[in-house]
C-alpha positions as CSV (number, residue, x, y, z in Angstrom):
1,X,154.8,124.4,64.7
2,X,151.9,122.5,65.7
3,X,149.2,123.8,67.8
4,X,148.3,121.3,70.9
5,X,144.6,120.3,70.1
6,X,142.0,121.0,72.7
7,X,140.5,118.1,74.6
8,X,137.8,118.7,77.4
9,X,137.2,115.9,79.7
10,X,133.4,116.6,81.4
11,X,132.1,114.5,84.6
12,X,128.5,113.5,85.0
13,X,127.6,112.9,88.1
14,X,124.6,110.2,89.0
15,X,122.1,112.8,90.2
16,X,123.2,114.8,87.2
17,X,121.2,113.2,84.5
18,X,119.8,116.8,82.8
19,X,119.5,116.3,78.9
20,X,118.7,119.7,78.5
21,X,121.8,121.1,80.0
22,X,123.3,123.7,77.9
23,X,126.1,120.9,77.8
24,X,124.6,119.1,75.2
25,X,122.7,121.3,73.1
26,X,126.1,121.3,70.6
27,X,128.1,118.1,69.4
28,X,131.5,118.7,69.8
29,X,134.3,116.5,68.7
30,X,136.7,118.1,71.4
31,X,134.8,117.3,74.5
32,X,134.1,113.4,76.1
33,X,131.6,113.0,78.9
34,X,132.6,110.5,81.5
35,X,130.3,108.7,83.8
36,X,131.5,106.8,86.4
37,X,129.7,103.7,88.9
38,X,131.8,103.6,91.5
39,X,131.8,102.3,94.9
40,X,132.6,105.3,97.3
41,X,129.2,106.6,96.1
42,X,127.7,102.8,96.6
43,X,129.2,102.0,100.3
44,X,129.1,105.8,101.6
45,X,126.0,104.4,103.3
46,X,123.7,101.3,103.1
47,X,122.0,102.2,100.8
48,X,118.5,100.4,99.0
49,X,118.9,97.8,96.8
50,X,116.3,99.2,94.4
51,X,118.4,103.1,94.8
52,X,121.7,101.8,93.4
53,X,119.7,100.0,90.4
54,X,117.4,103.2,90.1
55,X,121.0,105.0,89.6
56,X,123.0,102.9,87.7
57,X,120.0,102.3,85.5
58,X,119.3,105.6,85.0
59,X,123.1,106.6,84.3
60,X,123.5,103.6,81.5
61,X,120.5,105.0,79.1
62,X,121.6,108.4,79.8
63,X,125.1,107.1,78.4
64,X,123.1,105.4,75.6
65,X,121.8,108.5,74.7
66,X,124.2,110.9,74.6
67,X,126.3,108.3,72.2
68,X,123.7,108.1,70.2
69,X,122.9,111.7,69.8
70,X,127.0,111.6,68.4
71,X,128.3,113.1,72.0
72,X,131.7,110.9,72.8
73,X,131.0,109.3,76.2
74,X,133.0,107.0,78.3
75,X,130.7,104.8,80.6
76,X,132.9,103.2,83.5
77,X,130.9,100.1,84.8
78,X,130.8,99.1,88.7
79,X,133.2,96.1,87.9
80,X,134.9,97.5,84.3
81,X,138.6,97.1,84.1
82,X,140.7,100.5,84.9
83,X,137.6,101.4,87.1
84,X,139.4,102.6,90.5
85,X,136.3,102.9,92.1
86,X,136.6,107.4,92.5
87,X,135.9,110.1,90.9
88,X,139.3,112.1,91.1
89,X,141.6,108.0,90.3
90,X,139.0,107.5,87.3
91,X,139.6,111.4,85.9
92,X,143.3,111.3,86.8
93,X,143.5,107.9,84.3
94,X,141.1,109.4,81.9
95,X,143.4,112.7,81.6
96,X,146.7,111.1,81.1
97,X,145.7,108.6,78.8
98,X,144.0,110.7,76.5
99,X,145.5,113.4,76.9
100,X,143.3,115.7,77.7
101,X,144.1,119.3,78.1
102,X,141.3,120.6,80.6
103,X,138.4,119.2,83.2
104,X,135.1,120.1,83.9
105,X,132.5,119.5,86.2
106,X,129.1,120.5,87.3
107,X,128.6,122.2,90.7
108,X,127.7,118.3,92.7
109,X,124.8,119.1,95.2
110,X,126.6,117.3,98.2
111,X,128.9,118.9,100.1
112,X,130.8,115.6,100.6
113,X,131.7,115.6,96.7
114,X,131.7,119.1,96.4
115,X,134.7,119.3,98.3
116,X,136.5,116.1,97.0
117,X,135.9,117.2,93.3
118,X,137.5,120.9,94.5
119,X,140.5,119.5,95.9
120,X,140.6,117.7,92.4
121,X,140.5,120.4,90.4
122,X,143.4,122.2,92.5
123,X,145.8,119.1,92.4
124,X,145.5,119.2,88.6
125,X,147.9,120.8,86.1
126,X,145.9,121.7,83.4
127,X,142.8,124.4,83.1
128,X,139.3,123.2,85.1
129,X,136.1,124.8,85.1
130,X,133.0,124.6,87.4
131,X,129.6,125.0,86.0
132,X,126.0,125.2,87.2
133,X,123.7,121.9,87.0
134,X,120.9,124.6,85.5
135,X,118.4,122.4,87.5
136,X,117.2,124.7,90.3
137,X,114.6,127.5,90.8
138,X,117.5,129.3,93.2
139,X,121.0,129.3,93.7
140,X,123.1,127.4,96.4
141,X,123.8,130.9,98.4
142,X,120.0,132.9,97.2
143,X,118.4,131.7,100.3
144,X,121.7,132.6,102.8
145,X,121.2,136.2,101.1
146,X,117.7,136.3,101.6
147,X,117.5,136.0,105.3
148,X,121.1,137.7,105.7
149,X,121.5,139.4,109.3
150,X,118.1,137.0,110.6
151,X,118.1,135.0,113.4
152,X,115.5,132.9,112.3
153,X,114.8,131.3,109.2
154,X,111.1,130.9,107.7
155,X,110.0,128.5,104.4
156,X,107.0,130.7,104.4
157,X,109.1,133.8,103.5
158,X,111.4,132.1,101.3
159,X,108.2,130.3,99.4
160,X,107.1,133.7,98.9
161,X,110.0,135.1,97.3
162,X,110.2,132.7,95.5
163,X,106.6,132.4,93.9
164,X,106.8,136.4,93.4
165,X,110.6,135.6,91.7
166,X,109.5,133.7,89.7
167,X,106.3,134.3,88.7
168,X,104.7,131.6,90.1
169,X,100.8,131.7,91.0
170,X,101.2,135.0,91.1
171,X,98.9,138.1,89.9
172,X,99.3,141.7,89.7
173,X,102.9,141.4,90.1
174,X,103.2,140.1,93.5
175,X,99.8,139.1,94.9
176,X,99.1,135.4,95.2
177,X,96.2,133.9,93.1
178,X,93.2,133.7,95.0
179,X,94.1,135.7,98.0
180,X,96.2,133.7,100.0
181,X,99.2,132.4,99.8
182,X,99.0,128.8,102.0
183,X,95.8,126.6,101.6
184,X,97.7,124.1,103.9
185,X,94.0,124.0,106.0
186,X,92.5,122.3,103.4
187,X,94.9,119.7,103.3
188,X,95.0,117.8,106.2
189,X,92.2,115.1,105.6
190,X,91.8,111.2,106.5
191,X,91.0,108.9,104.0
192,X,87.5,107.9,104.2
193,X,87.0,104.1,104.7
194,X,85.6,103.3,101.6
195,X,87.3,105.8,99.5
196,X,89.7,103.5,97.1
197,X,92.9,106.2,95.9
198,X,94.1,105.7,92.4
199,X,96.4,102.9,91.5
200,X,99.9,103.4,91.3
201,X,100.9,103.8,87.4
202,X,104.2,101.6,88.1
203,X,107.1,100.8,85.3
204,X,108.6,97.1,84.2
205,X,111.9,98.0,83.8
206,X,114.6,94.6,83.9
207,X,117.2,95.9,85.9
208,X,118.8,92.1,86.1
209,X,122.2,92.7,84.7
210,X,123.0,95.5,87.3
211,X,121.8,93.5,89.9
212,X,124.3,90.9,88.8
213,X,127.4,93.5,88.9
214,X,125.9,94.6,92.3
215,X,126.1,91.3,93.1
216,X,129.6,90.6,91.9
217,X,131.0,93.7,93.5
218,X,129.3,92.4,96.7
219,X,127.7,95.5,97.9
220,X,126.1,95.9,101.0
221,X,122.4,96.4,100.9
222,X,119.0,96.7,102.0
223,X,115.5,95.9,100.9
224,X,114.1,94.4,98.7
225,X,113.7,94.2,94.2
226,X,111.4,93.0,91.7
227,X,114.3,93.0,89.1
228,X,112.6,92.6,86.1
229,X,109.4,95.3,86.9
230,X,111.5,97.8,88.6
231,X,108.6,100.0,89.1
232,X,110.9,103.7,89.1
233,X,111.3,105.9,86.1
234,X,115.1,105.2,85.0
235,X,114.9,107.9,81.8
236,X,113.3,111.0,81.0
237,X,110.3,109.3,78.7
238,X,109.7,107.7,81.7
239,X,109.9,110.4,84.2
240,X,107.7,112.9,81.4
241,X,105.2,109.8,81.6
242,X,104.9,109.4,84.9
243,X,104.6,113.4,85.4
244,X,101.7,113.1,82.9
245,X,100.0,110.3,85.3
246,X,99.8,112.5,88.2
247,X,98.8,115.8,87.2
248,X,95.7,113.4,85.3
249,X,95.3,110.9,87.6
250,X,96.0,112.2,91.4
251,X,96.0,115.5,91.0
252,X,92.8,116.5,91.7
253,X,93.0,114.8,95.2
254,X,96.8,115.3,96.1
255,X,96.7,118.6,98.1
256,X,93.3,116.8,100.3
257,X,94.8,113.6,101.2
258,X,98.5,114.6,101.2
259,X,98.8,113.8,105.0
260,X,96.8,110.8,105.0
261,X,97.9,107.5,106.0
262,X,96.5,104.0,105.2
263,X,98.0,100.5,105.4
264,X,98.5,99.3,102.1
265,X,98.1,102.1,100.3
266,X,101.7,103.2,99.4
267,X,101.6,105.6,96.9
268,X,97.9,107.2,97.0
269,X,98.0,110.9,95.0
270,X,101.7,111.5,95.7
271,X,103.6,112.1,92.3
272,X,106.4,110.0,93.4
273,X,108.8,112.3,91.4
274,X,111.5,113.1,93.6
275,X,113.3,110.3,92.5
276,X,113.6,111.7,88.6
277,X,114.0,114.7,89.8
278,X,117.0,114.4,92.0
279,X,118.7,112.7,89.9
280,X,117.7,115.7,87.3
281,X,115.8,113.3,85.0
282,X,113.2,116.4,84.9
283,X,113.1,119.7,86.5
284,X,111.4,121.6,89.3
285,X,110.3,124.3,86.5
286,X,108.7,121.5,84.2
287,X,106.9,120.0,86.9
288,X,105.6,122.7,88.6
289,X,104.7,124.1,85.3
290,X,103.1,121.1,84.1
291,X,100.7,121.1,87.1
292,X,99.8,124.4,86.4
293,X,98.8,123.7,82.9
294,X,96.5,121.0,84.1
295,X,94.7,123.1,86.4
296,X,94.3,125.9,84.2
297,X,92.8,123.1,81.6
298,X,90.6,121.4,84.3
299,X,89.1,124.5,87.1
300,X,85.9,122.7,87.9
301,X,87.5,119.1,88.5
302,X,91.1,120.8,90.4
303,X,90.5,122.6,93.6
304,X,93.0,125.2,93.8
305,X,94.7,123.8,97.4
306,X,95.1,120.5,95.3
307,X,97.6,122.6,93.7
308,X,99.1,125.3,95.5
309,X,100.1,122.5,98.2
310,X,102.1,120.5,95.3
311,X,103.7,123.7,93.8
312,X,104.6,124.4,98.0
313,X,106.6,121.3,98.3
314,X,108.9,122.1,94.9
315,X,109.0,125.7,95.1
316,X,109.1,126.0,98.7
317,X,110.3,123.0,100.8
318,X,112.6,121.2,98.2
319,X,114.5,124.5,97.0
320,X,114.4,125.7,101.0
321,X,116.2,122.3,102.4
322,X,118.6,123.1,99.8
323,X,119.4,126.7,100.4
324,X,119.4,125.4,104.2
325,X,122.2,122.8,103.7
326,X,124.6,125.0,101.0
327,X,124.5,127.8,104.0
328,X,125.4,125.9,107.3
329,X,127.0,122.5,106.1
330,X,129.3,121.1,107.3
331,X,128.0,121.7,110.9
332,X,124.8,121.2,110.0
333,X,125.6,117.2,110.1
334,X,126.8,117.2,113.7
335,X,124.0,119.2,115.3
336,X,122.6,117.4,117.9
337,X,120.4,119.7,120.4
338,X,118.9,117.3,122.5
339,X,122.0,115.3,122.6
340,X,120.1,111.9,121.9
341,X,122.7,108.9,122.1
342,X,120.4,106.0,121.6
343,X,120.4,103.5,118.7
344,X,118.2,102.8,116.4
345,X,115.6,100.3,117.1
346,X,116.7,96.9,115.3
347,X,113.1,96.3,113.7
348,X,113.6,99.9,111.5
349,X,116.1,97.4,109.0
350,X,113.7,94.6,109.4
351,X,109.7,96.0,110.0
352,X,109.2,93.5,112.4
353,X,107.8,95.5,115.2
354,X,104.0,95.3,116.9
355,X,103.0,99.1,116.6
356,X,101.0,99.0,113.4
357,X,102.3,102.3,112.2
358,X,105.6,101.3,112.2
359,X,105.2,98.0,110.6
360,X,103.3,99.6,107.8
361,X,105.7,102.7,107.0
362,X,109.1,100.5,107.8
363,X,107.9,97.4,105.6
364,X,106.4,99.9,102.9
365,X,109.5,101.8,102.5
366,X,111.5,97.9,102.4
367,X,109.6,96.8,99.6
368,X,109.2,100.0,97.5
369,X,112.3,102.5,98.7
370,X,109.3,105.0,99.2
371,X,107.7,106.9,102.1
372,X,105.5,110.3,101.8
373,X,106.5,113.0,104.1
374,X,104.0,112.5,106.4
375,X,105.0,108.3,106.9
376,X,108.5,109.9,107.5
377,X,108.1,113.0,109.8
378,X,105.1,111.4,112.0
379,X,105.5,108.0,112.0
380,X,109.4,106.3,112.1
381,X,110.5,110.2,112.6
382,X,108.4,110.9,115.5
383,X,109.1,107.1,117.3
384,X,113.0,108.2,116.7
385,X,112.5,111.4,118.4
386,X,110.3,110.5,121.2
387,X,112.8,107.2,121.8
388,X,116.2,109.5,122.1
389,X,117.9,108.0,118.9
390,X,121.5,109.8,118.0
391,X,120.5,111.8,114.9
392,X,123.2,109.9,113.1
393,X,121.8,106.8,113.3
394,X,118.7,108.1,112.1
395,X,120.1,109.9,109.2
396,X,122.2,107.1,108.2
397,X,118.6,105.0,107.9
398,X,116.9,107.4,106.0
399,X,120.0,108.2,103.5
400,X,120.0,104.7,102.8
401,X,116.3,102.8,103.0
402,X,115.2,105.9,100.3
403,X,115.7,105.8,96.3
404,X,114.8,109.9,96.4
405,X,117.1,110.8,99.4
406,X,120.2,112.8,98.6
407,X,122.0,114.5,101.3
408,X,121.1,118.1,100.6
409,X,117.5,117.3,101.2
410,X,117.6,114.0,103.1
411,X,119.9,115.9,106.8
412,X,117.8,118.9,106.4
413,X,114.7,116.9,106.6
414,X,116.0,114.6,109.2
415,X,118.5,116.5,111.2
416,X,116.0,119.5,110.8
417,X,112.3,118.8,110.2
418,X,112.0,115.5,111.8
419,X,114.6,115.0,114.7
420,X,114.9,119.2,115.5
421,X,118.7,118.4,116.6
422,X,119.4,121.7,114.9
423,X,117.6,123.7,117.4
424,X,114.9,125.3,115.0
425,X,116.7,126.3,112.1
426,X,114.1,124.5,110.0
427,X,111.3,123.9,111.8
428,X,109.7,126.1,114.8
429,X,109.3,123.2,117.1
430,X,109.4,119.6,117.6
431,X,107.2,117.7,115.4
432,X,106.7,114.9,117.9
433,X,102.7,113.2,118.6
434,X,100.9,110.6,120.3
435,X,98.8,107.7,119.2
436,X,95.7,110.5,118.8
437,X,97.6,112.4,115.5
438,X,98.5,109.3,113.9
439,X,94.7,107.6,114.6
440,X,93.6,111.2,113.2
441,X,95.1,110.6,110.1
442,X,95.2,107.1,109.3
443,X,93.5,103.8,110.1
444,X,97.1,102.3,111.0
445,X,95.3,102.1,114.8
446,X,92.7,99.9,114.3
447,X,93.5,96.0,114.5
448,X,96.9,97.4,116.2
449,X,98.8,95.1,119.0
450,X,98.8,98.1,121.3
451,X,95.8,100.0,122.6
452,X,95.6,103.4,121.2
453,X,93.8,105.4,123.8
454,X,95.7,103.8,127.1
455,X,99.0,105.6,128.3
456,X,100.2,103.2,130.5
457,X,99.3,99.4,131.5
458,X,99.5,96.4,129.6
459,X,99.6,97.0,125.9
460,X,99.4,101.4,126.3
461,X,100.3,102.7,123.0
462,X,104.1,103.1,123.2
463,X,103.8,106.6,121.4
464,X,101.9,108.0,124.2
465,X,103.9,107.3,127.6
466,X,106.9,108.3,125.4
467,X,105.5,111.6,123.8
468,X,105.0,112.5,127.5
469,X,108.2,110.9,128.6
470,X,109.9,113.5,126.1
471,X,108.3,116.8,127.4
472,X,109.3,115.9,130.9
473,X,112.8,115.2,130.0
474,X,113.6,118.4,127.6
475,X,111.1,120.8,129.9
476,X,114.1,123.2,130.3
477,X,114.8,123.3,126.6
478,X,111.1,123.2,125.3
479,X,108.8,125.2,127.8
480,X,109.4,128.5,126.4
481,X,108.2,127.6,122.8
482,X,105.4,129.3,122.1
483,X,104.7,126.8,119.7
484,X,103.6,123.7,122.6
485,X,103.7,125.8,125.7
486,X,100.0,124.6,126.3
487,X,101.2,120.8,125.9
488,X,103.1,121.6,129.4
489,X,100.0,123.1,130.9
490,X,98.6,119.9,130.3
491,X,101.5,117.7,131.8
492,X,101.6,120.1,135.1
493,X,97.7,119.4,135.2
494,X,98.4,116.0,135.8
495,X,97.9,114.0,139.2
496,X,101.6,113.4,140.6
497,X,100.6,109.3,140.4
498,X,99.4,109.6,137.1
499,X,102.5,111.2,135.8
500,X,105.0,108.8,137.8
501,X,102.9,105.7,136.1
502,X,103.7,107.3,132.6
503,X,107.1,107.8,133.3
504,X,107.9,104.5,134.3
505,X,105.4,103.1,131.3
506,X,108.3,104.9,129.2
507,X,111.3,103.6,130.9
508,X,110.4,100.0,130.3
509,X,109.4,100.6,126.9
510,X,112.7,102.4,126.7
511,X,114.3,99.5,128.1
512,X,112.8,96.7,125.8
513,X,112.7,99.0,122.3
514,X,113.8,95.7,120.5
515,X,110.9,94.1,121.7
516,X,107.8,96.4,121.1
């Protein structure tokens, strides 16, 4: 009698690029990895030209390299024959054809495909098994444990756990180097006129031949491509290299100038590694790790709130917008607390809009799939906010026009952080401003269409009339926040005809938000 031979059939996902997965550490003759470029991961929004290459890219070489480390791979291309364009037609195929006798996956870090590969994996005859992707500090469910029986969620408390967990920063067994545990004070400066940040150290990747298949396929786009210099890390050399840049190169400054803002100036001391590392190209660990190393190295020429605010956004934000989304999906995505309906502005797909700001962070993000947090949350987040726009447009923009947003950090951002239509479960209040904030930290003002110190009257700032526009209308939901309950001691201050004037300022901007 003949015993059946073993076959295992393993899916990679395309944010699942980890070399150093426990997968691969042994070469097994019984196990073939499949990777898969199909289109209900390409059309599930409209996504950035220079996101789909970035992926597809970064999937082929990782295919390369697992082939040529002797691991049997099948690489399905966007237009291959037999490609049925899903995960669970493709795998179905795979099985019966070669026979293979069980199927496993890693744990996907979207609730969309974590449910589609489950329903999968119960439809199918033979043996499955789920694994962890071994990429981040916590688990899916730590952070719903963590706060278990809370009403209220905070980073801040979660950051610290986590530092403590993991020994991060941390002395005496739980005290935070230096004394404190947030340097975030430090970190809020302008760029100073003459100051000229580092350049960009950019990559010259020819991603020609995908664009072609793209092409072929006829996929629905936006933005724009150099395609031979695409400028993102599409491997792990790459990613290591570009990791190497910044903890050299922009360091030193990054925690200072994290919030600044300056026309022209894309990248300034951001790593710009979000991209590798959510597609798993590197990890939090090695990143975080690596940044430590440098400052340790270099303590006269690295300010420690350079630092402790880079290791904040890994540690703290990124793993927290996680937990967030693994414990309240799939309500999260229809949460909608100010009950916005309007549509997004036409000039957010095109930049072509008079409000400096805008133009700048729309166009920037156009050409290079790339905003910092600050461009996103104060600039086209704020105007969405202040202008009433349905959360899911908004989300659907910022899913797409992004080569680092994923939907377990992209909804909790946007939903959350910048559009609070989940009420506060991620952030304490609305993070909404007028023309003053964004003239604090930037010099996106100055040469501007629109006059940043008038409310109302020909050429007001639109950001003002509406940042008052939106107090007055959600008064009932907002005035007992402790948070911005002096912001309506300032409003009821106001002369009845001075209010009135800015009201109606908003209502015609409101009216003509193609046009501003």
């Amino acid at each position: 009698m003949t015993v059946k031979k073993n076959k295992i059939l393993r899916l990679i996902l395309g944010d699942q690029l980890n070399s150093n997965h426990s997968w691969f550490k042994t070469i097994d003759e019984t196990v073939t990895y499949v990777l898969m470029e199909i289109r209900t991961e390409t059309d599930y929004t409209t996504h950035h030209i220079q996101k789909v290459l970035g992926i597809f890219a970064a999937m082929q070489q990782f295919g390369d390299a697992l082939q040529k480390q002797k691991h049997n791979v099948i690489y399905i291309k966007l237009n291959g024959q037999n490609n049925f364009q899903s995960f669970d037609k493709n795998c179905d195929f795979l099985i019966i054809k070669h026979q293979f006798t069980q199927f496993e996956y890693q744990l996907p870090d979207e609730y969309r495909v974590d449910e589609h590969l489950k329903k999968f994996a119960q439809s199918l005859i033979i043996p499955t098994k789920v694994v962890d992707t071994e990429h981040f500090y916590s688990t899916r469910n730590e952070l719903g444990i963590l706060f278990e029986g809370k009403k209220t969620y905070l980073m801040e408390t979660f950051y610290r756990y986590m530092r403590k967990k993991h020994n991060v920063l941390i002395v005496n067994g739980d005290k935070p180097l230096h004394g404190q545990w947030n340097f975030d004070e430090d970190n809020r400066q302008k760029l100073p006129k003459e100051h000229k940040p580092t350049l960009p150290f950019l990559f010259e990747n020819n991603v020609s031949e995908i664009e072609k298949e793209i092409k072929i396929a006829n996929i629905k786009t936006i933005g724009t491509v150099d395609v031979k210099n695409f400028l993102w890390p599409i491997n792990r050399e790459q990613s290591l290299q570009l990791l190497d840049f910044f903890v050299k190169e922009c360091l030193p400054l990054f925690g200072t100038f994290q919030d600044a803002m300056a026309p022209n100036e894309w990248s300034l001391y951001h790593s710009r590694l979000s991209f590798s590392m959510n597609i798993k190209l590197i990890s939090p660990q090695e990143v975080v790790n690596k940044a430590i190393e440098e400052y340790n190295l270099r303590p006269e020429e690295i300010e420690f709130n350079q630092l402790e605010g880079f290791v904040r956004q890994i540690i703290g934000w990124r793993e927290y917008m996680r937990g967030i989304y693994w414990l309240k999906m799939p309500s999260y995505a229809a949460l909608n607390y100010f009950e916005h309906t309007e549509k997004l502005p036409q000039w957010y797909w095109t930049g072509k809009t008079k409000m400096s700001c805008l133009k700048n962070a729309i166009n920037q993000s156009l050409q290079f799939a790339y905003a910092h947090h600050i461009q996103r949350l104060m600039i086209t987040g704020n105007f969405a906010l202040l202008a009433g726009v349905n959360p899911n447009e908004v989300d659907a923009w910022y899913l797409g026009i992004y080569i680092d947003a994923f939907e377990w950090v992209e909804i909790t951002n946007t939903r959350g952080m910048s559009q609070f239509a989940d009420g506060g479960i991620v952030g304490s209040k609305p993070y909404v401003s007028s023309a003053t904030y964004i003239n604090k930290m930037s010099s996106y003002c100055s040469g501007c269409y629109y006059d940043k110190a008038k409310k109302t009257g020909d050429k007001a700032c639109p950001f003002n009339s509406l940042y008052w526009n939106f107090y007055d209308k959600h008064e009932t939901r907002l005035a007992k926040n402790p948070r911005i309950g002096m912001m309506y001691n300032v409003w009821r201050r106001m002369e009845p005809k001075a209010k009135a004037d800015i009201l109606e300022q908003a209502k015609f901007y409101l009216e003509h938000i193609n046009d501003l």
